[in-house]
VOBA-1610 file (N, C-alpha, C; in pm, whole numbers, padded with zeros to 5 digits, always signed):
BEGIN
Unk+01085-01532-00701Unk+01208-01580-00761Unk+01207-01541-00908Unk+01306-01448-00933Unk+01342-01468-01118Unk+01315-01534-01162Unk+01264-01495-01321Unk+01219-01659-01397Unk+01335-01594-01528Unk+01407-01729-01519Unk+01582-01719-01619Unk+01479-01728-01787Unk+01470-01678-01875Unk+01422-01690-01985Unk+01523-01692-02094Unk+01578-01775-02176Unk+01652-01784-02359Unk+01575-01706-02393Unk+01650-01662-02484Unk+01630-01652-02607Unk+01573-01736-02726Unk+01503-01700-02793Unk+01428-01823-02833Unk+01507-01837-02989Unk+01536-01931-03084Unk+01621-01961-03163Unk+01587-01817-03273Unk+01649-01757-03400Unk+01658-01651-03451Unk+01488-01668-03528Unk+01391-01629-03519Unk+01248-01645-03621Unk+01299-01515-03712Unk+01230-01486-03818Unk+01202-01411-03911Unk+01015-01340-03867Unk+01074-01196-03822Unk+00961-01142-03775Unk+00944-00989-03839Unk+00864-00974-03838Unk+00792-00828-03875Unk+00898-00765-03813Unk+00937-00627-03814Unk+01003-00568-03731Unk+00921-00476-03610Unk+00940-00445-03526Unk+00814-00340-03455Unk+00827-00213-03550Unk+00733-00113-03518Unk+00739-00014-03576Unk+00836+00104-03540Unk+00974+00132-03621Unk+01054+00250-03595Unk+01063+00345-03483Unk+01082+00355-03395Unk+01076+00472-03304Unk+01100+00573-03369Unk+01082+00713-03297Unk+01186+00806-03358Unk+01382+00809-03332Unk+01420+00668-03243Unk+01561+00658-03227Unk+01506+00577-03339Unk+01673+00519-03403Unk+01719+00407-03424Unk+01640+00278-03362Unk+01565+00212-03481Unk+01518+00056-03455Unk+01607-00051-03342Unk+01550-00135-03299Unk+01641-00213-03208Unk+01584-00366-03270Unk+01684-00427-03248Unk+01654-00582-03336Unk+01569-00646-03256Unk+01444-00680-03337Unk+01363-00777-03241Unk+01397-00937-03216Unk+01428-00970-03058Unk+01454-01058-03033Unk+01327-01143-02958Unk+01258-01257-03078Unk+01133-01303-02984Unk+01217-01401-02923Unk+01123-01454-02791Unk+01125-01529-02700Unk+01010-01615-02700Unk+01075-01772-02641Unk+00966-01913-02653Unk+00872-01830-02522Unk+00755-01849-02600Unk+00658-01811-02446Unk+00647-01870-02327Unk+00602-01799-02259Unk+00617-01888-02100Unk+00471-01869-02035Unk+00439-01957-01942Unk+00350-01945-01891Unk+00307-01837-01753Unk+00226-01796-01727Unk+00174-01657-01640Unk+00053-01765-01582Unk+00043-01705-01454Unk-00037-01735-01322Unk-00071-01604-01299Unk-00191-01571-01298Unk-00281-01487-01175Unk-00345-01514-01113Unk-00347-01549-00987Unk-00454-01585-00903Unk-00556-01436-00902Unk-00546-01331-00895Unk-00671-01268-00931Unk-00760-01245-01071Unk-00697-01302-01190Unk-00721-01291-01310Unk-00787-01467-01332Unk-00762-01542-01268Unk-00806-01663-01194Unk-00945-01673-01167Unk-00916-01598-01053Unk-01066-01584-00976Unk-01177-01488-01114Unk-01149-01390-01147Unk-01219-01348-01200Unk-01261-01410-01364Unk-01202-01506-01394Unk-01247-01563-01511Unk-01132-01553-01608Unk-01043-01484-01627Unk-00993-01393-01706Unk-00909-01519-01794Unk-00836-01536-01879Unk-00727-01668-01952Unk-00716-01534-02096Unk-00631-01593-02156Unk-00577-01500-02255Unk-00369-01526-02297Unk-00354-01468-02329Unk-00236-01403-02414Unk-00167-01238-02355Unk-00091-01219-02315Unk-00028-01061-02312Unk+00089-01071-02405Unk+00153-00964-02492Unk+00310-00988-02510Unk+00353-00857-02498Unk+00469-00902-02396Unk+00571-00758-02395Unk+00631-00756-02419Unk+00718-00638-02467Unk+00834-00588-02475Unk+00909-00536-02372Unk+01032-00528-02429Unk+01146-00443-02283Unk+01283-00484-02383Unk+01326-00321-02338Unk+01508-00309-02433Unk+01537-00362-02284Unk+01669-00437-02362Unk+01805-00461-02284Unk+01889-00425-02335Unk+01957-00371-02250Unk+02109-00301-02293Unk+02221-00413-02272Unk+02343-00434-02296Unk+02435-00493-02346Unk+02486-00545-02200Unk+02477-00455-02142Unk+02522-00480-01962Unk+02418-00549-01927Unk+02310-00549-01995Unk+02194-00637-01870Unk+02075-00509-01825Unk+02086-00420-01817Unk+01993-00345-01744Unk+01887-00321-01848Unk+01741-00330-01792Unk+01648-00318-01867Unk+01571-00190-01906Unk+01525-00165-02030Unk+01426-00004-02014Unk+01304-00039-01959Unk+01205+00039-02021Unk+01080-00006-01985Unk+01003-00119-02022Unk+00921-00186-01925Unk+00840-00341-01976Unk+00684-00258-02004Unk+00687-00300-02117Unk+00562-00264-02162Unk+00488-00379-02213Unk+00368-00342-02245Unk+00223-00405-02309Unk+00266-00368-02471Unk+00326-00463-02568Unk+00284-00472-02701Unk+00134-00507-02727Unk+00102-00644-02677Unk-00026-00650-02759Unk-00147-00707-02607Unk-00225-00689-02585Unk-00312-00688-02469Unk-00373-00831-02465Unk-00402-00887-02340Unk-00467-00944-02321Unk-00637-00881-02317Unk-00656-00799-02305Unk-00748-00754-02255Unk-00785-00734-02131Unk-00711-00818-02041Unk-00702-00787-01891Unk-00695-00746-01790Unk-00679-00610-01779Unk-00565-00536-01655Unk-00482-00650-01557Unk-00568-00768-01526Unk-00498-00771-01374Unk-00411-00878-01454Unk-00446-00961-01595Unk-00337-01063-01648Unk-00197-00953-01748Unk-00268-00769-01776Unk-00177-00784-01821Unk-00043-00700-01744Unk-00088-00679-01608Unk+00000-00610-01484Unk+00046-00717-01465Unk+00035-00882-01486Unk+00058-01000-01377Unk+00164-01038-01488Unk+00195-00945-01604Unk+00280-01026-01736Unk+00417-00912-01703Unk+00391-00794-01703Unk+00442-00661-01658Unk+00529-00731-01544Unk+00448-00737-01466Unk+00589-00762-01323Unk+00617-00909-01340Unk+00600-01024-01390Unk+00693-01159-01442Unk+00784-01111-01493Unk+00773-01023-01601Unk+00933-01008-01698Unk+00952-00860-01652Unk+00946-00829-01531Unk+00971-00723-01481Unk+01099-00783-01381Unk+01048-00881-01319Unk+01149-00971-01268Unk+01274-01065-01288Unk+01217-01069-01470Unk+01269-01192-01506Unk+01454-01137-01528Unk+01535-01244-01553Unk+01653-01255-01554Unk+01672-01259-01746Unk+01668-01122-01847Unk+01708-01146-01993Unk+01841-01173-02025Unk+01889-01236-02114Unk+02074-01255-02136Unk+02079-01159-02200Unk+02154-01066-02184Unk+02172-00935-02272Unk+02258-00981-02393Unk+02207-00908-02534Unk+02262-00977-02626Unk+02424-00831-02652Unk+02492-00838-02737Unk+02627-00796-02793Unk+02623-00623-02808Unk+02441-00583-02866Unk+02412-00501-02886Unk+02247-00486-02808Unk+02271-00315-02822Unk+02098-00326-02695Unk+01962-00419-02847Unk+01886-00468-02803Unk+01792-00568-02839Unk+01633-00523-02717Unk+01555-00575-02854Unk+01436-00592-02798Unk+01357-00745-02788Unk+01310-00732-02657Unk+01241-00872-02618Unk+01127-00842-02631Unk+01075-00922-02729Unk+00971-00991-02702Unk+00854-01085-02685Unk+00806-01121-02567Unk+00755-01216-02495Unk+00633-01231-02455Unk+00585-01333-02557Unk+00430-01378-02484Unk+00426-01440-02338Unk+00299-01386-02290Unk+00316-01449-02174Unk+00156-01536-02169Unk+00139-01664-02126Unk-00010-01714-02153Unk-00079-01735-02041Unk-00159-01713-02044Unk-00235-01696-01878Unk-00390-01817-01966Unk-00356-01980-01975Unk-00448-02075-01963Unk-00541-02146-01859Unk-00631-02175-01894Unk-00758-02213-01758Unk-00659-02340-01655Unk-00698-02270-01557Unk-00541-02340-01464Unk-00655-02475-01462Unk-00572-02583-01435Unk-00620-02773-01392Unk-00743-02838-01451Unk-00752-02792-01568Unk-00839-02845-01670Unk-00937-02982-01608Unk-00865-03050-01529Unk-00916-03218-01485Unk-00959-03200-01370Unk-00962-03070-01312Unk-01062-03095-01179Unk-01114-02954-01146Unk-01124-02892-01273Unk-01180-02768-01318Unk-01352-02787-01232Unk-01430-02689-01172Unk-01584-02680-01163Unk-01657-02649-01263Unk-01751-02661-01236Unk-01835-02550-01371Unk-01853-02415-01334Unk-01822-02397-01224Unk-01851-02245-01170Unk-01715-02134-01248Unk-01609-02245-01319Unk-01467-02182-01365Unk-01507-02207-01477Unk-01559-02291-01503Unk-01625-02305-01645Unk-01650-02192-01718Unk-01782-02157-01666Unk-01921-02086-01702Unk-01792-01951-01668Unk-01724-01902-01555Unk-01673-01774-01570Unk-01557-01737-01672Unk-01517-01848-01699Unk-01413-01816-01769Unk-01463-01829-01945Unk-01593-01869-01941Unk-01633-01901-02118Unk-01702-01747-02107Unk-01812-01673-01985Unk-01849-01576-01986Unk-01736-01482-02032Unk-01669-01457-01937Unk-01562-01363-02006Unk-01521-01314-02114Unk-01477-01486-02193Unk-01417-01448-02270Unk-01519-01415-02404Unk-01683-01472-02404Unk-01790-01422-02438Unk-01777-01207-02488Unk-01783-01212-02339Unk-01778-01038-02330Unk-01693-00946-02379Unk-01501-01037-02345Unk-01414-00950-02393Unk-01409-00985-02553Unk-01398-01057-02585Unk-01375-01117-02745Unk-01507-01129-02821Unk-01558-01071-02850Unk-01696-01089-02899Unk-01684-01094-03047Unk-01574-01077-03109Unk-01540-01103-03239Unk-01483-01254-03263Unk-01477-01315-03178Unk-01421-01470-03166Unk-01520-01530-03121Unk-01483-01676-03194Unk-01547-01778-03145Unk-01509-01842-02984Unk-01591-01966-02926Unk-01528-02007-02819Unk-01436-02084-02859Unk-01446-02138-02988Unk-01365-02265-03041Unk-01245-02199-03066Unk-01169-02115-03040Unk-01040-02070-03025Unk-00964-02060-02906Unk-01097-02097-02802Unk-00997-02123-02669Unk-00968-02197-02637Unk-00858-02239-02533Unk-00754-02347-02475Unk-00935-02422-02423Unk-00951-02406-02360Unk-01052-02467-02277Unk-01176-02547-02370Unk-01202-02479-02495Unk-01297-02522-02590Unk-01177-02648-02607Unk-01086-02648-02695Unk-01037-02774-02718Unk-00959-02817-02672Unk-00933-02838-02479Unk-00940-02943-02426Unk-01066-03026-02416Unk-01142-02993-02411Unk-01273-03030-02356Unk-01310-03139-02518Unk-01276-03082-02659Unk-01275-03134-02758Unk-01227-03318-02742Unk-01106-03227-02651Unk-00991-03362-02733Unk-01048-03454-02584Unk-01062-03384-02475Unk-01177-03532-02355Unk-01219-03589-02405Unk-01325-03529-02493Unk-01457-03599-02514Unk-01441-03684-02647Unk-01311-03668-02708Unk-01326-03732-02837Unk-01237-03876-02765Unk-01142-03853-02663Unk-01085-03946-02615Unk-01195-04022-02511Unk-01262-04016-02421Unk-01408-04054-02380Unk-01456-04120-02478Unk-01477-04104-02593Unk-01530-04213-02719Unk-01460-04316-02734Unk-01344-04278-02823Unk-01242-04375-02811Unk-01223-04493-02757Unk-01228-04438-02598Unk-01242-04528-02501Unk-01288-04636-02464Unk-01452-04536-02501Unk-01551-04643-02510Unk-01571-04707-02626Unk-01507-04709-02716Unk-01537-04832-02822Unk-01520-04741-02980Unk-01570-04620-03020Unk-01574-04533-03094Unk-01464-04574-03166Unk-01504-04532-03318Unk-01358-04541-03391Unk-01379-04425-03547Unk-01281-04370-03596Unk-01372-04278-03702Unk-01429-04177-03664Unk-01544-04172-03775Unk-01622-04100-03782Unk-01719-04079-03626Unk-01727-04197-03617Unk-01821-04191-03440Unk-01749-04140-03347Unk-01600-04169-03339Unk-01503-04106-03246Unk-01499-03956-03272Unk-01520-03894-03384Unk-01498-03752-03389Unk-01694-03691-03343Unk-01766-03750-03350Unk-01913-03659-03331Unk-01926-03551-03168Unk-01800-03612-03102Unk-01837-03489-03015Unk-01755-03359-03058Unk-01695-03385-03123Unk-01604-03221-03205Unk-01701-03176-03300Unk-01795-03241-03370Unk-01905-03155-03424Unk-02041-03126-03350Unk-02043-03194-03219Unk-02125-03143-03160Unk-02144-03042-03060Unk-02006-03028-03023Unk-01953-02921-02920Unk-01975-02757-02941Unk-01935-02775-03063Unk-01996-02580-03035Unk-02137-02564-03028Unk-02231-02638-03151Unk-02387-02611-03076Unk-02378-02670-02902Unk-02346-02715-02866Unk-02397-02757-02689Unk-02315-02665-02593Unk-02229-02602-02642Unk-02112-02477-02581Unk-02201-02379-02490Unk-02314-02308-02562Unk-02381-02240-02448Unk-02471-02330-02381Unk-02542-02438-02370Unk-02621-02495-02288Unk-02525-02560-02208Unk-02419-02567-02247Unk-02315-02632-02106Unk-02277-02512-02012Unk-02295-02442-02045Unk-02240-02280-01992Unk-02375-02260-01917Unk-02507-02229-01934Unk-02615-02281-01871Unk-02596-02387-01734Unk-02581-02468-01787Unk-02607-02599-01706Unk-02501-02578-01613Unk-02384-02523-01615Unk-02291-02515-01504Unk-02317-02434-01437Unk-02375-02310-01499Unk-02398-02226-01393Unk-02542-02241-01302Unk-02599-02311-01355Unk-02669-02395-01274Unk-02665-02516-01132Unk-02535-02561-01174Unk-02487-02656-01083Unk-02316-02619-01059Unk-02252-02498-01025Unk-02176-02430-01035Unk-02054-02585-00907Unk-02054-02645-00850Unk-01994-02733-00774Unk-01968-02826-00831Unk-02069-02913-00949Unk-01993-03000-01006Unk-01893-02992-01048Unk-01814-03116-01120Unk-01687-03134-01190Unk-01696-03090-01343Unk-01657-03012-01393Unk-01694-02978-01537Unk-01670-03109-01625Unk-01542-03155-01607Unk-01595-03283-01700Unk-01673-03409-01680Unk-01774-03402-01572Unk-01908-03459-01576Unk-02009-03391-01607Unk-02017-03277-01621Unk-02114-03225-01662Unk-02106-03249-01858Unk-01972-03212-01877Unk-01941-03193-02006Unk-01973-03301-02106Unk-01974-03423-02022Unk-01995-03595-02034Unk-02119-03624-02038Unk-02188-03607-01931Unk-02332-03583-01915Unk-02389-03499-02082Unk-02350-03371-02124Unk-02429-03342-02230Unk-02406-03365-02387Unk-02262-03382-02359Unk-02204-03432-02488Unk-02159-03591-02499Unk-02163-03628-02381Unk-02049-03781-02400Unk-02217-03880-02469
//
């Protein structure tokens, strides 16, 4: 099924870089969310953003890869979403473009076996980044600081698992892949809670 996408309200953006035609007005779009079940299985989470002209009638040029996930299979799985999708053609031809986010699908009943593949990954592809920039690093933040809370924590004591989390980041990555069936946030509880 088409996914109907706005236009997202007017931002002030860089322009893309000139073609040899005539520039086309960049029109960003609120991002939307992307599913791969094979980018899934293999660990993969990330960011793609594409582009694609629309012409005034509606008909689209080419959907391309502006900026990469690093993926193939999340950033073919962004390619045919807004390959599908339904753009409002604006007055004059316009360029879209659209992040698409491919996040660690069900955070709350996540394994460690999705854990450990999806922190590996992103280990391998991003090796200029920290983990603490991923969706998954700070959910797991904001659990465990709410897990305190909970239990009585207030302050300064309520925040010690956000400073303890990146040193314990690879021994949890360890430990899951060790016990790849548990629930990641018992394990996560178990070393940090």
């Amino acid at each position: 099924m088409p996914v109907a996408l706005e236009p997202a309200p007017p931002v002030v953006e860089a322009a893309v870089p000139a073609a040899p035609e005539a520039a086309l007005p960049v029109r960003p779009v609120r991002p939307v969310s992307g599913y791969s079940e094979a980018g899934l299985a293999a660990g993969h989470t990330g960011t793609a953003v594409v582009e694609v002209d629309v012409q005034p009638d509606g008909t689209k040029g080419q959907v391309a890869i502006a900026v990469s996930s690093r993926s193939d299979l999340l950033d073919a799985e962004a390619i045919s979403m807004i390959t599908g999708a339904t753009l409002r053609p604006q007055a004059v031809p316009t360029r879209y473009r659209i992040e698409v986010k491919f996040d660690p699908s069900n955070f709350l009943e996540m394994k460690c076996r999705d854990f450990a593949l999806q922190s590996r990954w992103f280990a391998a592809t991003w090796p200029e980044k920290s983990p603490t920039e991923t969706t998954l690093y700070r959910a797991s933040v904001g659990a465990m600081t709410l897990v305190a809370m909970n239990g009585g924590a207030a302050g300064v004591e309520a925040l010690r698992p956000v400073r303890e989390m990146e040193a314990q980041w690879p021994r949890l990555i360890v430990e899951c892949e060790r016990e790849p069936d548990r629930p990641y946030l018992q394990m996560l509880a178990r070393l940090i809670g």
